[in-house]
C-alpha positions in Angstrom: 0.0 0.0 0.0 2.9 2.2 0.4 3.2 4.5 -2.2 6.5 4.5 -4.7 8.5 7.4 -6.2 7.3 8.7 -10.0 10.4 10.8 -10.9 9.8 14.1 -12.4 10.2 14.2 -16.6 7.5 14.0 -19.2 4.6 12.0 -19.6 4.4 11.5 -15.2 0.2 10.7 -15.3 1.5 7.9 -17.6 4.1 6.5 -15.4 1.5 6.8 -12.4 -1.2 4.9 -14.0 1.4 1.8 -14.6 1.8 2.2 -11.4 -1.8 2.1 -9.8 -2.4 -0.6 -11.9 0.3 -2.3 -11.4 -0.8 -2.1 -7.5 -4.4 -2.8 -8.3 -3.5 -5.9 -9.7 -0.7 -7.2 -7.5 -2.6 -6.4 -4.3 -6.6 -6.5 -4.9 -7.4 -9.9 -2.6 -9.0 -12.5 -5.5 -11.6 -15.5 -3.8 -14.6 -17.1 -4.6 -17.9 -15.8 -5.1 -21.5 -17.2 -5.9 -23.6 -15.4 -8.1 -26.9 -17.0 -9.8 -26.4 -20.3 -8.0 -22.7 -20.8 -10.2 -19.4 -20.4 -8.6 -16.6 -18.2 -9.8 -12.9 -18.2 -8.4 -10.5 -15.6 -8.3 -12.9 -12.8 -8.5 -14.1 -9.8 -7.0 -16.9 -7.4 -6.7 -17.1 -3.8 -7.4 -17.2 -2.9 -3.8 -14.6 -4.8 -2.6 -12.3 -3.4 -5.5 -14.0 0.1 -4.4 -12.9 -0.6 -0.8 -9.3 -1.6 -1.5 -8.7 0.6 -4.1 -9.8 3.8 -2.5 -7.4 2.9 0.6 -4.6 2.1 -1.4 -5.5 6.1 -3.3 -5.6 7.9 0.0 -2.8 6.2 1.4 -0.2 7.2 -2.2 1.4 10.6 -1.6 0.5 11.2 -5.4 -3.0 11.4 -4.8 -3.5 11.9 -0.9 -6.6 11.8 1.5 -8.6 14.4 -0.8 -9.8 11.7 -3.0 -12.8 10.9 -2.7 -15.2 7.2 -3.0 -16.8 8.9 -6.3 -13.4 9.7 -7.8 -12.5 5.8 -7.0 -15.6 4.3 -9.0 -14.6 6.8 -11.7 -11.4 5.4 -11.7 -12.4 1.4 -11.8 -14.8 2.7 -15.0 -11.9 3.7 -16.6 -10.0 0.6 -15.5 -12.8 -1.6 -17.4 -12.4 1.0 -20.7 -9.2 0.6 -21.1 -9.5 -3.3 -20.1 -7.6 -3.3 -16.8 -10.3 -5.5 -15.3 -13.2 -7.2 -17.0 -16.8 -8.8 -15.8 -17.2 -11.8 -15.2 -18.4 -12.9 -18.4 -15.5 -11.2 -20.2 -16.7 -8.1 -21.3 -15.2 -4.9 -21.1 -14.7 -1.2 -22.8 -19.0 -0.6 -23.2 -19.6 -2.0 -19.6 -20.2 -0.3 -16.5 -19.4 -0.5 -12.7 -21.5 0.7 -9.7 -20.5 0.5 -6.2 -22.3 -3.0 -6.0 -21.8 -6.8 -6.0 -21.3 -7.5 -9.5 -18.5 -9.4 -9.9 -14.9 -8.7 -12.2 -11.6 -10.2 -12.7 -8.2 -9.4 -13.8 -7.6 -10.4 -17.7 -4.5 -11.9 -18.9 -3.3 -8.9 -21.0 -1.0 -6.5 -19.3 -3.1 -3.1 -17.9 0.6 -1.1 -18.4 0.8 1.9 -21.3 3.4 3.0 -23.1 5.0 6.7 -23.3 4.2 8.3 -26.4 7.3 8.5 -28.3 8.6 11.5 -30.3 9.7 11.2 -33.1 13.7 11.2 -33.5 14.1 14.2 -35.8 11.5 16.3 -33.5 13.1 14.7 -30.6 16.7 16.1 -31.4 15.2 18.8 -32.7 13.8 19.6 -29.5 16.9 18.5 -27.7 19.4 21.3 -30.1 16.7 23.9 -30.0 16.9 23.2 -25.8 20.3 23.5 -25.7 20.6 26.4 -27.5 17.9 28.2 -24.8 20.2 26.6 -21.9 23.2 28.8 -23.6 21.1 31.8 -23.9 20.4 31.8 -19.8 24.5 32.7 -19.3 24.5 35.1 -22.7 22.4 37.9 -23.8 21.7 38.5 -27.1 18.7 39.6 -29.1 16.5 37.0 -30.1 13.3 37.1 -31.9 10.9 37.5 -29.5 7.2 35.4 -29.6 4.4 37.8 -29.6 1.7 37.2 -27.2 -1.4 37.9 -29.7 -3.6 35.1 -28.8 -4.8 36.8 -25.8 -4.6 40.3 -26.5 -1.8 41.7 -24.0 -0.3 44.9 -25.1 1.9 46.2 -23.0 1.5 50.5 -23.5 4.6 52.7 -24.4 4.1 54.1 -21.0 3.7 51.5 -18.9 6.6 49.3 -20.6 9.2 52.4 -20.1 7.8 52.4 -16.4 8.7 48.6 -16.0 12.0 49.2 -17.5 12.9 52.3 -15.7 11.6 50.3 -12.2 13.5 47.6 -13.1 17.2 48.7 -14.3 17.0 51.9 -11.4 19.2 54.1 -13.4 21.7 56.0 -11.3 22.0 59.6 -13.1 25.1 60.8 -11.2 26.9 56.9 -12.6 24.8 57.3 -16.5 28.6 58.3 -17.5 29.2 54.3 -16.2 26.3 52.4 -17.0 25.4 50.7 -20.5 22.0 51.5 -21.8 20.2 47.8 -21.6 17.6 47.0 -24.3 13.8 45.7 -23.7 15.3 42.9 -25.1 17.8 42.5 -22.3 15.6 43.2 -19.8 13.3 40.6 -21.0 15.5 38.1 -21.2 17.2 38.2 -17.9 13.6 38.0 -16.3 13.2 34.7 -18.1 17.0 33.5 -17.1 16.1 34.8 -13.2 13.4 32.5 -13.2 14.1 29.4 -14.5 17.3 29.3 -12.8 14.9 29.6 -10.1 12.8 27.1 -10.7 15.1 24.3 -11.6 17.0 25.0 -8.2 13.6 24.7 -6.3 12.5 22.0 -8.2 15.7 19.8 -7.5 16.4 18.5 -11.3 19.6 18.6 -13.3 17.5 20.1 -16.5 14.1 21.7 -16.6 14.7 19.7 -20.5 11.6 16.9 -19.3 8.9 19.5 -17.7 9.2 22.6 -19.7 10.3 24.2 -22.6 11.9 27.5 -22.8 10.3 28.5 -25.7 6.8 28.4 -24.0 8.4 31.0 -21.5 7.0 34.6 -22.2 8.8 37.0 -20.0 6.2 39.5 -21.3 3.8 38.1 -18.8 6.2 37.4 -16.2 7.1 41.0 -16.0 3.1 42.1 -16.7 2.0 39.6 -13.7 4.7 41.2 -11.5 3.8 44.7 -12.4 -0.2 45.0 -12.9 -1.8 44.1 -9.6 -4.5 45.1 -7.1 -3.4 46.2 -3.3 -5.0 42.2 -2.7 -2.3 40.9 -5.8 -5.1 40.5 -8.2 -3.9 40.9 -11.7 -5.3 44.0 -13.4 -6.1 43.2 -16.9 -5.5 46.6 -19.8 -7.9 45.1 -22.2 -11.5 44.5 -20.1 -12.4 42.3 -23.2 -9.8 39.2 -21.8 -11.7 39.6 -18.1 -14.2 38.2 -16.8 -18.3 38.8 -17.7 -19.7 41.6 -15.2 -22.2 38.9 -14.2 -19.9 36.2 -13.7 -18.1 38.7 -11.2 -21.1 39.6 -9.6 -22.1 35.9 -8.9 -18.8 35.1 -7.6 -18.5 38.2 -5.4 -22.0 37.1 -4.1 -21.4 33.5 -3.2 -17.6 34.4 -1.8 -19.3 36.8 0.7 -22.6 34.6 1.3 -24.2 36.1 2.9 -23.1 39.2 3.7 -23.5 40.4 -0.1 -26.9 38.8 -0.2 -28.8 42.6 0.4 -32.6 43.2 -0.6 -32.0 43.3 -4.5 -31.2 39.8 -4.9 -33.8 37.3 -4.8 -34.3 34.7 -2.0 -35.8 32.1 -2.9 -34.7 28.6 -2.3 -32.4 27.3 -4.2 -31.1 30.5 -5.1 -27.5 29.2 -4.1 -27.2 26.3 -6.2 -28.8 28.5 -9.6 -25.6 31.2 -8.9 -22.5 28.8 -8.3 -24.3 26.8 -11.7 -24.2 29.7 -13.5 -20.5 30.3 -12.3 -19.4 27.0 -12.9 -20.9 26.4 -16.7 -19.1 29.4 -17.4 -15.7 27.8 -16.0 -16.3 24.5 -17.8 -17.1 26.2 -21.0 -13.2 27.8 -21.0 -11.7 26.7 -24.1 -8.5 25.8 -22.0 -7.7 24.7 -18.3 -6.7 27.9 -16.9 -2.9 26.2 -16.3 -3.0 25.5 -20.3 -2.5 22.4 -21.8 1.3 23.9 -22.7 2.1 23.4 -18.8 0.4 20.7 -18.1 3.3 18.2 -17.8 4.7 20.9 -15.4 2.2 21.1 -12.9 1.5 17.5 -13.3 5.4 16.9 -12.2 5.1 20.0 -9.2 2.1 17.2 -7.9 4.8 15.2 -6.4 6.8 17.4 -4.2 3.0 18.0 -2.6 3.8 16.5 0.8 4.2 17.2 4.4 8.0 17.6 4.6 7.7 19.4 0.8 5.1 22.0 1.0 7.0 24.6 1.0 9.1 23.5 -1.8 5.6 23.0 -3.6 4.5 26.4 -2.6 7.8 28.0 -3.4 7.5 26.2 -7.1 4.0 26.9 -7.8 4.6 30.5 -7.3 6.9 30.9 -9.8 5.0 28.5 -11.9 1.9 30.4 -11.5 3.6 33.6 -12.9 4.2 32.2 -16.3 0.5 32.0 -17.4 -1.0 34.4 -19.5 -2.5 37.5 -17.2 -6.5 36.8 -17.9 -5.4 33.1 -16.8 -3.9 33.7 -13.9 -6.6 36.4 -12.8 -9.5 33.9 -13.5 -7.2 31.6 -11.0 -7.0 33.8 -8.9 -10.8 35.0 -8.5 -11.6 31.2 -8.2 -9.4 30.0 -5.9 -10.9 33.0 -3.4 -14.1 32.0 -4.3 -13.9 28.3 -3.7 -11.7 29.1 -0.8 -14.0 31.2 1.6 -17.2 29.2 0.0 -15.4 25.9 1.4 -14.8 27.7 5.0 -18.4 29.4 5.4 -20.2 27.6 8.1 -23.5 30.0 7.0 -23.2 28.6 3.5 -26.2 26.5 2.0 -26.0 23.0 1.3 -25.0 23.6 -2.4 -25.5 19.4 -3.7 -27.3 16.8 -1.9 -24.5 13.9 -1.5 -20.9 16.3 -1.5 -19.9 18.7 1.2 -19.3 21.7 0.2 -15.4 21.8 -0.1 -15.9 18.3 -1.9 -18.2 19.8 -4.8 -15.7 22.8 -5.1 -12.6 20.3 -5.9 -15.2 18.0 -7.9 -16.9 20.5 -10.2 -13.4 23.2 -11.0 -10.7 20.4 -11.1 -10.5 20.4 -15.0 -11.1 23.8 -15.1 -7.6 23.8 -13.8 -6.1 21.1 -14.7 -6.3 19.3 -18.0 -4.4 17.8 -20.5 -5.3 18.8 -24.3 -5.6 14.3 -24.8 -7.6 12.7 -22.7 -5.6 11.2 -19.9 -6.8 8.3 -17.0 -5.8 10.0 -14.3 -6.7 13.7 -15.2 -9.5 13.9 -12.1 -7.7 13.0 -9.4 -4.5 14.7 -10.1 -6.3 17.7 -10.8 -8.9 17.5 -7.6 -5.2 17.2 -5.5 -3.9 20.2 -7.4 -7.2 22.2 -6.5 -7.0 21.1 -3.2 -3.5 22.5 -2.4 -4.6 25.4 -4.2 -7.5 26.2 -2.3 -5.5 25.9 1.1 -2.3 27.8 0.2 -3.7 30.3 -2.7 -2.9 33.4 -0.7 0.9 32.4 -0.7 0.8 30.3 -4.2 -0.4 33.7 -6.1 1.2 36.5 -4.5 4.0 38.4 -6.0 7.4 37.0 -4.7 9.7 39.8 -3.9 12.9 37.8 -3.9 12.4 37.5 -7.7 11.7 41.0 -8.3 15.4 41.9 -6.3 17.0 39.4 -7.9 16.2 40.6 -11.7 17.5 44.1 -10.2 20.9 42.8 -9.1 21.2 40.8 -12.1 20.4 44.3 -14.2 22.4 46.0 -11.9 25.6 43.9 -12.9 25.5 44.0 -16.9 24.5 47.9 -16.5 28.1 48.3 -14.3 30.2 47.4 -17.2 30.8 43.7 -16.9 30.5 43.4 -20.7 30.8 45.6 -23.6 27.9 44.9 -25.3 24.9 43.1 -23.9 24.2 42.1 -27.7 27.4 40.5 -28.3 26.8 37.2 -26.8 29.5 37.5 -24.2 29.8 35.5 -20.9 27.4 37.3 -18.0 27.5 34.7 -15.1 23.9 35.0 -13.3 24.0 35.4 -9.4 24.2 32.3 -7.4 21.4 31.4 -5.0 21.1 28.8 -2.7 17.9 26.7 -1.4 17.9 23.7 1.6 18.5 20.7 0.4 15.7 18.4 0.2 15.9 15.9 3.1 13.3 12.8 3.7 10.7 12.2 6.0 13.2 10.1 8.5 15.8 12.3 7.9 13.6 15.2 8.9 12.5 13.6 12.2 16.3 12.4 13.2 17.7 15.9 12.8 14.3 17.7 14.5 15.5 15.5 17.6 19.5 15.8 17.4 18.6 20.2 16.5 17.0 19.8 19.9 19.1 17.9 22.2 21.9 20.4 21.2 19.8 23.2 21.7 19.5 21.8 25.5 23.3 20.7 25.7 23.7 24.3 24.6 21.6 25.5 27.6 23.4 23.7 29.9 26.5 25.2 29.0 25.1 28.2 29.6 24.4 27.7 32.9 27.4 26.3 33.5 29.5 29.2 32.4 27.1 31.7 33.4 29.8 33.7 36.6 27.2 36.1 37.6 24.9 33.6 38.5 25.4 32.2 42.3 26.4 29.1 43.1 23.2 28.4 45.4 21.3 29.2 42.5 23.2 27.2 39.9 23.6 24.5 41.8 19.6 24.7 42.4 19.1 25.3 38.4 21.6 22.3 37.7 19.3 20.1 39.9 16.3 21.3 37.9 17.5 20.5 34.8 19.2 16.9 36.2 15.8 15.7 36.8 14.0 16.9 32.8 17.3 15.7 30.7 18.6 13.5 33.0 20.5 11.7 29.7 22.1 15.2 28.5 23.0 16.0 32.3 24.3 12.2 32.3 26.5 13.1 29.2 27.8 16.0 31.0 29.0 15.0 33.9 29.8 10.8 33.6 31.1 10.8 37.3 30.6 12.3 40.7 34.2 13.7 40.6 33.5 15.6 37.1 30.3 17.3 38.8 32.2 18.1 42.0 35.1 19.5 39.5 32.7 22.1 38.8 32.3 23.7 41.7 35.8 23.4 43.2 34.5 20.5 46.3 36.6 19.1 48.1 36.2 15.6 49.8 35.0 15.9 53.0 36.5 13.5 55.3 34.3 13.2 58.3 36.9 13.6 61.5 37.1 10.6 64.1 35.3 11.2 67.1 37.8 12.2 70.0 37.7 10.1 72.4 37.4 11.2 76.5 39.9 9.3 78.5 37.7 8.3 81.7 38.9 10.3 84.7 40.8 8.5 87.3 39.1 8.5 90.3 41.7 8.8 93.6 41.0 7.1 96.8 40.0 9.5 99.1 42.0 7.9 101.6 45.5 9.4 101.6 
């Protein structure tokens, strides 16, 4: 049941379903069943496989506790489509399963898919074109840039000279000193900064398997960074890329429920449910997730650093992540995940479906809204529902601006604008900055150094109070008593021996004196 390691590269919602699969089959417990007065061996039925296979789901760190019994039936429907399991009559792909007591087995074919494979030219295509991207982080040059026109950004003259000038900080008393940087320059140092950034956080050698460079637009990295509300809500130029009026007003209205609900809207019953429908056909009528298909292999490979001992990696990589997306994307992201966030906490709120909670329904009805690859994949639900549901829980930090990356494009600017090569456009050498991150440690790991971090913070203390001289020596010795009896091993290591512990404070052996003994008097005869 214990969950194993998917690496990070292309094509990870493959390599997981082989591996649920390959669970499913090699653990699911097969016996006899009677159905219709016949016998069948090394069977199951649809509840059991539900049972088992919903434990084994909750208990993976690739899918976690937020999956739910629906999401598991889904699952074992798309295990008999694609002929993972079949009835017990052989039938599969048209059939259906229900959590119920009809009965299914394991065929003989093997339930494991194969990668899509590229095709060699494209491949080393891919792999040339990669390579020369991976130069282009240590050299600035100018390069054709890739002009954002599918969603209507347009950056004004004004507001792209006020970037720049924010940016690069020119010093007027040192212009004599500094070289004039292009837009170009400046562009391309944001999209150096954060990859770098990214590929440090994320722990991999190459950023090669999860991303491509070219799908980088540091156009709206530097917009996303620039154009936001005093709550870090993208502000969009062009009104025509942003949400409907009404849509806002429904989702303003359900996110304050009810609060917002004032005499002009209706009350009627069922009121609730009509608004978040109207909200969510409009979400599930987007012709794209709102993470693109384009980035879906790297969110889908961010899923796995989702774990207790990881979140903050995760949070620290789906920041940067969340930056790349076009600006109406990630301000339709960001609306949502407010919505959904304070709809999933409101106690007052109605019961919006009559077999989900609340915070269930959210993850259930906007998961592909999110999340979604462009060809139908097996596992899309469920790894989606688990990015939603980080997402709704860590959304303030996940989609705020990060300062650090801000400072470091300065610096970076800072350093070709001093001099440090002739000609930005010349493709010489300009070494980036050099940041460092904790090293990613294990569970066990974690736990052994939280404990030895402690003891020496207490073997520490003791020292303290050891070679502490204005403290008196009634009082330390009554402070070294104290702290005998909560550590009693640590005040053991100290002092092995008596004599190391009388060392301290300078005692001497006492050696108890031999009682003097009285001579009896001798009594004289009183006779002379």
């Amino acid at each position: 049941m214990e969950s194993r390691g998917v690496p990070p590269g292309p094509y990870r919602a493959t390599k997981l379903w082989n591996e649920v699969t390959t669970s499913f089959r090699a653990g699911m417990p097969l016996r006899k069943h009677r159905q219709h007065f016949k016998k069948y061996g090394n069977c199951f039925t649809a509840g059991e496989a539900v049972d088992w296979l919903y434990d084994l789901l909750r208990n993976n760190s690739n899918f976690g506790p937020e999956v739910t019994r629906q999401q598991t039936i889904q699952l074992l429907r798309k295990f008999l489509k694609n002929h993972v399991i079949e009835d017990i009559k052989g039938r599969w792909g048209s059939e259906n399963v229900d959590d119920n007591n009809q009965l299914f087995r394991f065929p003989a074919t093997s339930p494991l898919k194969t990668p899509p494979r590229r095709h060699p030219e494209l491949q080393r295509n891919n792999i040339e074109n990669f390579s020369k991207d991976k130069d282009s982080i240590f050299k600035l040059r100018n390069l054709s840039r890739r002009t954002p026109k599918k969603h209507g950004l347009h950056l004004s003259q004004e507001k792209a000279e006020k970037i720049k000038h924010k940016i690069i900080n020119e010093d007027q008393e040192n212009a004599a000193d500094n070289r004039e940087l292009s837009q170009e320059d400046v562009e391309e140092v944001w999209k150096c900064v954060i990859l770098i950034y990214l590929q440090t956080i994320l722990g991999v050698p190459s950023l090669e398997e999860v991303i491509n460079p070219k799908q980088v637009i540091p156009q709206y990295i530097m917009y996303n960074m620039a154009n936001t509300s005093k709550h870090g809500v993208v502000i969009l130029q062009n009104k025509s890329d942003d949400l409907p009026h009404w849509v806002l007003s429904a989702m303003k209205c359900l996110a304050n429920w009810p609060r917002s609900n004032d005499m002009n809207n209706p009350t009627y019953v069922g009121f609730e449910r009509d608004v978040f429908r109207t909200i969510a056909d409009y979400f599930l009528d987007l012709p794209e997730p709102l993470l693109t298909f384009e980035y879906y292999e790297l969110f889908v490979n961010i899923l796995g650093l989702l774990q207790p001992h990881l979140e903050r990696v995760a949070i620290n990589a789906l920041q940067l992540c969340c930056l790349l997306l076009p600006p109406p994307n990630r301000r339709k992201l960001q609306l949502l995940m407010r919505m959904i966030s304070r709809m999933s906490q409101n106690v007052d709120m109605p019961k919006l479906h009559d077999a989900m909670g609340t915070r269930s329904l959210m993850i259930h009805t906007f998961s592909r809204c999110v999340l979604c690859c462009a060809e139908e994949v097996d596992l899309d639900e469920l790894l989606a529902g688990r990015l939603v549901s980080f997402l709704m829980d860590h959304h303030q930090e996940i989609l705020q601006v990060p300062s650090y990356l801000q400072t470091a494009v300065e610096k970076h600017l800072d350093y070709l604008k001093k001099g440090h090569i002739e000609n930005p456009g010349d493709g010489l050498f300009a070494p980036l900055p050099t940041y460092s991150y904790c090293k990613q440690i294990s569970a066990q790991e974690f736990d052994e150094q939280k404990v030895s971090t402690s003891q020496a913070a207490i073997a520490e203390l003791l020292e303290n109070i050891i070679k502490n001289r204005s403290l008196p020596l009634k009082e330390k010795r009554k402070k070294l008593k104290q702290f005998q009896k909560e550590y009693p091993l640590i005040y053991q290591k100290r002092f092995p021996t008596t004599e190391s512990e009388a060392a301290l404070f300078g005692d001497k052996p006492t050696i108890k004196q031999p009682m003097l003994i009285l001579r009896k008097p001798k009594f004289r005869s009183l006779r002379y």
